[in-house]
N, C-alpha and C positions, 0 to 999 in steps of 0.2 A: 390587424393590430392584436387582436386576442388570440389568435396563432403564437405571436412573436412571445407574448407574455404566457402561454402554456407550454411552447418549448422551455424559455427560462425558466419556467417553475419545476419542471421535470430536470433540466440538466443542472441544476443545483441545488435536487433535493439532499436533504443533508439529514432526513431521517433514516439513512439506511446507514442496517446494523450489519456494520463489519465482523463482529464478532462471530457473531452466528453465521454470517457468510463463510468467514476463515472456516471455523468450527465442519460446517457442510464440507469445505474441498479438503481438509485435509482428517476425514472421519474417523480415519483410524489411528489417527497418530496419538492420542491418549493410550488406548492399547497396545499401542507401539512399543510404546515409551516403557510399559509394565514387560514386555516382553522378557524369559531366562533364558539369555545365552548362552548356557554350560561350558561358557570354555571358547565357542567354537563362533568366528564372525564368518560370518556370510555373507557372500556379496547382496541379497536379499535384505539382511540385517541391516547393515551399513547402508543400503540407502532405505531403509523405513528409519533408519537414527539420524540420517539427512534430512528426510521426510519431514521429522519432527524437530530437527535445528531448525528449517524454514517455518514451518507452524510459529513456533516459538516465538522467532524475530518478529514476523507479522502479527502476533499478539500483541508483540511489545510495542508495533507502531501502531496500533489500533486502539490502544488503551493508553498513549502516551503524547500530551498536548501539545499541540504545535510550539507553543511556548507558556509560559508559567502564566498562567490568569486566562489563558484560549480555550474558548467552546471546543473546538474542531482537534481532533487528533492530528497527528504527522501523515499517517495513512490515507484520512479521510481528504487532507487538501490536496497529497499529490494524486487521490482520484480525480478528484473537481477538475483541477488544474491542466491532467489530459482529459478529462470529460469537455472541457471548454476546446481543448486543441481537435479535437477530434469534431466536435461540433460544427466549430467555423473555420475549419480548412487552416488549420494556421499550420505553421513549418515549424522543421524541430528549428529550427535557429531561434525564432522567433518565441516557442516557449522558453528554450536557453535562454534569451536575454530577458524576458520576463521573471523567470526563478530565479536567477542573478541578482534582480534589482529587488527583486520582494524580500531575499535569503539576507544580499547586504546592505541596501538601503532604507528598506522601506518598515520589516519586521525587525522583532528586540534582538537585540545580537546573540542571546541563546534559545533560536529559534532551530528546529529540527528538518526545516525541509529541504530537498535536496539542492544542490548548485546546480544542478545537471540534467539533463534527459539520460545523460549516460548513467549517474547515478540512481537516477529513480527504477531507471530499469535494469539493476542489478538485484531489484527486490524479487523477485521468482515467489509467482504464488501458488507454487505448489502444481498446478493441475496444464503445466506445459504452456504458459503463458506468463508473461513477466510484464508488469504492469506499462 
């Protein structure tokens, strides 16, 4: 029993800093972002300016509440949420109709998370992995 209740406590810790995580994978994209392009884009250029669109987005869902009055970011539930799917074996159908009912039934209707497994992983975090 104290197994079951130290995995739980690990798969929804909810003190991890996103921020600093973002920040670590995507290190260079502050300096990126300073970069002088004299004129001339590069293919190099153009994706460290990708680089730092993704950076960006992911700041914005890391720093941005699930819904108006919510502890937990946008970011932070849809990790929980595959932290759980991945935990207990569940199927993507299976979190689909759970994000479903959370997005339209259950959370305030300007609630940020996604509808989808399709959706959540169009978020690309940068370092060849999309959530």
């Amino acid at each position: 029993m104290q197994d079951d209740e130290e995995h739980r406590n690990v798969s929804l810790d909810l003190n991890i800093d996103l921020e600093e995580m973002l920040q670590n994978t995507f290190k260079m994209a502050e300096e990126a972002s300073n970069l002088d392009v004299n004129n001339e884009e590069s293919e190099d250029t153009m994706e460290v300016e990708e680089d730092v669109d993704r950076f960006d987005d992911l700041m914005n869902e890391a720093r941005r509440p699930l819904y108006n009055g919510c502890s937990l970011s946008s970011l932070s539930s849809t990790l929980l949420l595959y932290n759980l799917k991945v935990v207990h074996g569940w199927s993507e159908a299976s979190l689909n109709e759970l994000l479903f009912l959370l997005k339209n039934k259950i959370l305030p209707s300007n609630n940020y998370l996604p509808c989808s497994t399709y959706e959540a992983k169009k978020k690309d975090t940068g370092n060849g992995t999309s959530i």
